[in-house]
N, C-alpha and C positions, 0 to 999 in steps of 0.2 A: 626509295632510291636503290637499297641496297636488292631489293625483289626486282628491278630492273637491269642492272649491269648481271645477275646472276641469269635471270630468263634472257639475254640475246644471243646466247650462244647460236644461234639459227641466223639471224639477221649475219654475225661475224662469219658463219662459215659459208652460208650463199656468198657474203661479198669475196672470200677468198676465192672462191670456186670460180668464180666470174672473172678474178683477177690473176688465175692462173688460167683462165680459156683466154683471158687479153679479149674479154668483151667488155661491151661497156655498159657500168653503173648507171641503172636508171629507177625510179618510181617503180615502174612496170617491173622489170627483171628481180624484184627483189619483196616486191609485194605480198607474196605464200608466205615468204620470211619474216616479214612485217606482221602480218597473221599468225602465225603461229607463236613468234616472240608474245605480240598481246594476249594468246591463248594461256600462253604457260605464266606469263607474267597475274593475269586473271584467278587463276589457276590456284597458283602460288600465294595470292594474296588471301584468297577465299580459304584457304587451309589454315592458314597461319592464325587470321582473325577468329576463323570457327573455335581453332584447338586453344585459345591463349584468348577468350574475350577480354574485355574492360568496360569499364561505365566510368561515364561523368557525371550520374546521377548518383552521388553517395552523399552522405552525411554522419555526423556524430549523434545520435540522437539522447536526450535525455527528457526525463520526467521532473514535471511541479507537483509540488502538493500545497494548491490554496490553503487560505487561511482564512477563514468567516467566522463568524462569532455565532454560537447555539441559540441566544434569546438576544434580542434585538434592544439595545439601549446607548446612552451616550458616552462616547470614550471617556473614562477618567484618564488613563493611563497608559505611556507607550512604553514598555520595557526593553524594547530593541533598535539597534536603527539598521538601516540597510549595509547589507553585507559581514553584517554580525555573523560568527558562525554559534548556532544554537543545536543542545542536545535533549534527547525527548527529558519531558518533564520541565522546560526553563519557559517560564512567563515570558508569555508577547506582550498581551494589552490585558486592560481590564476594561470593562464597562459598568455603569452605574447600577449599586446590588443593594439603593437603602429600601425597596418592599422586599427583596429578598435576605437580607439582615434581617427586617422588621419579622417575617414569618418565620427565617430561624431563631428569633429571640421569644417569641409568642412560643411555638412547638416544645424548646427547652423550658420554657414556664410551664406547659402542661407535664411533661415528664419530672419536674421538679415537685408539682402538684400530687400527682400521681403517685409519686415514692413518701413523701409527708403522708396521702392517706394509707398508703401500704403500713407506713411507722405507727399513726393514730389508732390501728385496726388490728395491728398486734398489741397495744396497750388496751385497748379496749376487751381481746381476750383474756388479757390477764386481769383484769375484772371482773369479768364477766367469770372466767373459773373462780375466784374468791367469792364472788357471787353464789356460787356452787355452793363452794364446800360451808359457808355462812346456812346455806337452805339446808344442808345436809344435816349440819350440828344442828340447827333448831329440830328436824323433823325428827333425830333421833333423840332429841332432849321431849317433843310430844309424844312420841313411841313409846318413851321408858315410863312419862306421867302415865299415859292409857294403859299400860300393862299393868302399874302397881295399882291401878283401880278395878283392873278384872279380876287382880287375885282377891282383893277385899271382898270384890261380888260373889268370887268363888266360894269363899270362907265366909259368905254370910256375916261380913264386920258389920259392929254397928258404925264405924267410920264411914263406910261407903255412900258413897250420895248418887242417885241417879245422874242428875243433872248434872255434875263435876266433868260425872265418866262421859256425857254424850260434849259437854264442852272441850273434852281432852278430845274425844272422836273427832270433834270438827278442826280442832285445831291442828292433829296429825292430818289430818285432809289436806288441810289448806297446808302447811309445810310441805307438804308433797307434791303437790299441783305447783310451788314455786321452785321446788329442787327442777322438775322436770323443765318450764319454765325458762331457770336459769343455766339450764344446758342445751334446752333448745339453741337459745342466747349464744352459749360459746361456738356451736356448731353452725351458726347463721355467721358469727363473726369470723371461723376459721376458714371457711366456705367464701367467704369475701378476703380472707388473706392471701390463701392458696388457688384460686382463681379467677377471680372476676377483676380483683384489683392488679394482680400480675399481666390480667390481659389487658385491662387499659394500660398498666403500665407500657405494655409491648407495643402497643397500639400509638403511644403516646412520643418513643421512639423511633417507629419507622417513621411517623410524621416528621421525629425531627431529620432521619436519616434521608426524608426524600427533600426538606427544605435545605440541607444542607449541599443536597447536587444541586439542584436549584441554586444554591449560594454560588457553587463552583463553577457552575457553566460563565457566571461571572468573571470567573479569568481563566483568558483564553491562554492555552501553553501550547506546547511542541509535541508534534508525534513523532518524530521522525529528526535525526540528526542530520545537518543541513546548514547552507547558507543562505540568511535571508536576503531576498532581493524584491524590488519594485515594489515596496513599501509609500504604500498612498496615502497614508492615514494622519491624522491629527488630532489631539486632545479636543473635544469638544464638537469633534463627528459623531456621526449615525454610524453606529455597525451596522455593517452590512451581512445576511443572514444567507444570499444566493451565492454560492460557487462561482458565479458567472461575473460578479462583480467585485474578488476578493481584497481584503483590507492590505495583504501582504502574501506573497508566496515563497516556498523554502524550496530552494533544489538540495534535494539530498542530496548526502556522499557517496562515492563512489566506494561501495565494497568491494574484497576479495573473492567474497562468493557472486558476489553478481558485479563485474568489470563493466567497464564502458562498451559496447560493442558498436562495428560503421554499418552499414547498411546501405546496399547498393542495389541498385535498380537495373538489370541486364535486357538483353532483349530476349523473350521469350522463347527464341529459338535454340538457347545457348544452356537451355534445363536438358539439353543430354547430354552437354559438356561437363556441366557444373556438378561437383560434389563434397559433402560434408569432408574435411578434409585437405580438402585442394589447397595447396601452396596458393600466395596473392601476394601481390603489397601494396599497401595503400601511400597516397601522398595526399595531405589534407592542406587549402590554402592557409592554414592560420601556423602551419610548420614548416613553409616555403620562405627560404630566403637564400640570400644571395650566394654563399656558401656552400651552399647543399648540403651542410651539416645536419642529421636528424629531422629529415625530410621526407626521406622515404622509408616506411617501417614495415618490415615482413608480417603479414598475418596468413592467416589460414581461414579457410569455410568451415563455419558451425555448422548451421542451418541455413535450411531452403526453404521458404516460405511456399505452403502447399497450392496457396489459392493466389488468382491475381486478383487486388484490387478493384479494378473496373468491372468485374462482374458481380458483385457484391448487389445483394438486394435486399428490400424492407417491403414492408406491408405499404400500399400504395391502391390509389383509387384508377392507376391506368395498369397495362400489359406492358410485359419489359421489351424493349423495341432495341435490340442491338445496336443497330445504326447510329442511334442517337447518342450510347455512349461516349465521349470522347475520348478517343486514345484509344491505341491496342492495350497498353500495362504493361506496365514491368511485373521482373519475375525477379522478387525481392530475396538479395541472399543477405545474408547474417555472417560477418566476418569478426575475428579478434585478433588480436596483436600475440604473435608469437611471443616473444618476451613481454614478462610482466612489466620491467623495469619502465617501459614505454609507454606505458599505461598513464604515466603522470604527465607528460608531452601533451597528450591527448586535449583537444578544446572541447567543450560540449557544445554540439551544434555547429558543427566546422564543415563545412563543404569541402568533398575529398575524392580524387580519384582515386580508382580501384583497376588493377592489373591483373589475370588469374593465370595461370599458367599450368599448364599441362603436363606433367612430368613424368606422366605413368598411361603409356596408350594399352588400349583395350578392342578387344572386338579384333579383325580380319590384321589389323594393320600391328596388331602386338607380335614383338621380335622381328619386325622387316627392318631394312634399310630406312624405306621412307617414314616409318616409325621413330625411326631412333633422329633423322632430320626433323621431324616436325617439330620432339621432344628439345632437340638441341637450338631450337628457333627460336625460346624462349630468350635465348640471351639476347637475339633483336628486340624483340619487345621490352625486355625491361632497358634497352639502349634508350627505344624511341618514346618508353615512359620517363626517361628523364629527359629528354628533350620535349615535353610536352610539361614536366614539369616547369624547366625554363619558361617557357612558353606563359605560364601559370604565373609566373612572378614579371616576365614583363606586363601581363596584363594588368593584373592588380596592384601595379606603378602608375599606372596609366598610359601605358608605350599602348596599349590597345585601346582606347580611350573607354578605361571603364572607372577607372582613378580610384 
């Protein structure tokens, strides 16, 4: 309306001219005027819209993170209900873990096994060394009989006996052969203390260490700090093991380092307008109300999404056939709320219109006149985005019949 009363300056000055010649107003005499008003009024609108787009395809978008159970068995237990809010590490459910109890109680028996022979095999050294030193005192108690018999033989005694001295000889033989014997003994036993039984030991713990995640996959917890929502589950179900079918899902929180951001779908043509930066505001319908209190929130352009949409391809047994895709695509920007404060306002999943506005011309038309009108045009536009906000609240009254 307001692009029409400013563009008929033509139509008002033909009628004056006509009405200071005292001819008379007709269709015909006034028609170029007619024309050129529509010209400029065309004109005008086409600038306006180009420098200052909008989309009524936005939203708030947010992320789930299902929740499926690791090994598939029967709920015991529901630790949450919906809408709970949970922080990583706090139990959802559990499901039934008596073979996986059963094989962490088995695995801790062999490691309990395993450290009893470690215990029985360091006593059995210390035997086995008394063993020793037992072989040793006898072999040097034969040693010392066989010596005081060579000297007799030396000395030509009539004490000396052949036979004595060759039973002494056997006897330090055989003490010897058990000294050796009962060292072998300690060193087969220390051999078995310091490795073989250390490594079953080691052996006998990772077993229990992997029956123990095995035990854990048993209760399912939280990754992620969140509110749980659409919680399907019931003591005495099947977990379910597919992503696609999940027991319960958590929408995270909204952090400081990663805020809610709208995301708006522009027309493709409107990517030489558009940049990282660019002043907007958005109106979302779940912040529309009668009031027009905190309904309309200043943001700014992050990001510009490089690629559109609809050209998007995969591995495929046909040839990509343009035509057939639907739609041209949008040209997806990334917007955020100038103040953080506003950030809590925010709905997740809220359909929102988006306003951008031009505040800083470039190229041929920077420092002109019509530069500085384009720029100052902006205040119609955010006029007629609050009148389109209105608009937005009767409809979703049902004044538009959408109810």
């Amino acid at each position: 309306m307001i692009e029409l009363l400013i563009t008929c300056f033509p139509l008002l000055l033909r009628m004056a001219y006509l009405r200071l010649r005292k001819r008379e107003i007709t269709v015909y005499s006034v028609h170029r005027a007619v024309f050129v008003w529509m010209m400029l009024f065309f004109a005008l609108v086409f600038t306006i819209e180009y420098f200052h787009p909008d989309s009524h395809n936005a939203l708030v978008p947010f992320r789930i993170v299902p929740v499926v159970a690791e090994r598939g068995g029967t709920v015991t237990e529901i630790a949450v209900v919906a809408g709970q809010q949970v922080k990583p590490g706090d139990l959802l459910f559990t499901v039934d873990d008596s073979r996986e109890a059963a094989a962490l109680a088995s695995a801790e028996a062999a490691v309990a096994e395993a450290q009893s022979q470690i215990a029985l095999a360091k006593s059995q050294v210390q035997e086995a060394q008394a063993d020793v030193l037992r072989a040793q005192a006898n072999q040097a108690e034969a040693k010392l009989t066989m010596t005081n018999l060579e000297k007799l033989r030396d000395e030509d005694s009539p004490a000396y006996a052949e036979d004595k001295y060759l039973r002494a000889k056997d006897r330090y033989d055989a003490q010897t052969a058990e000294v050796s014997a009962a060292q072998y003994k300690v060193q087969s036993l220390q051999l078995q203390v310091d490795q073989v039984l250390p490594a079953e030991l080691t052996a006998a713990q990772a077993k229990v260490a992997q029956a123990q995640v095995e035990e854990d996959l048993t209760r399912i917890t939280s990754n992620v700090a969140g509110r749980i929502d659409q919680l399907t589950l019931n003591v005495g179900d099947r977990a379910a093991q597919v992503a696609l079918n999940p027991a319960m899902v958590i929408v995270p929180d909204v952090s400081e380092e990663h805020p809610l951001e709208i995301v708006g779908g522009f027309s493709q043509v409107n990517r030489a307008v558009l940049h990282p930066g660019m002043p907007a505001e958005v109106a979302c319908q779940t912040n529309i109300n009668s009031g027009m209190k905190n309904s309309v929130f200043p943001a700014r352009v992050v990001r510009i999404q490089d690629s559109i949409a609809t050209g998007q391809v995969g591995p495929a047994g046909t040839l990509l056939q343009p035509s057939q895709r639907p739609g041209s695509g949008d040209l997806v920007v990334h917007l955020r709320l100038t103040h953080p404060e506003h950030q809590a306002m925010l709905v997740e999943g809220s359909r929102c219109l988006v306003q951008a506005y031009t505040t800083k011309i470039s190229g041929p038309l920077e420092g002109t006149f019509m530069g500085e009108i384009i720029q100052a045009w902006s205040l119609e536009k955010a006029l007629i985005m609050r009148m389109k906000v209105w608009g937005m609240l009767f409809v979703g009254t049902g004044l538009g019949g959408e109810g």
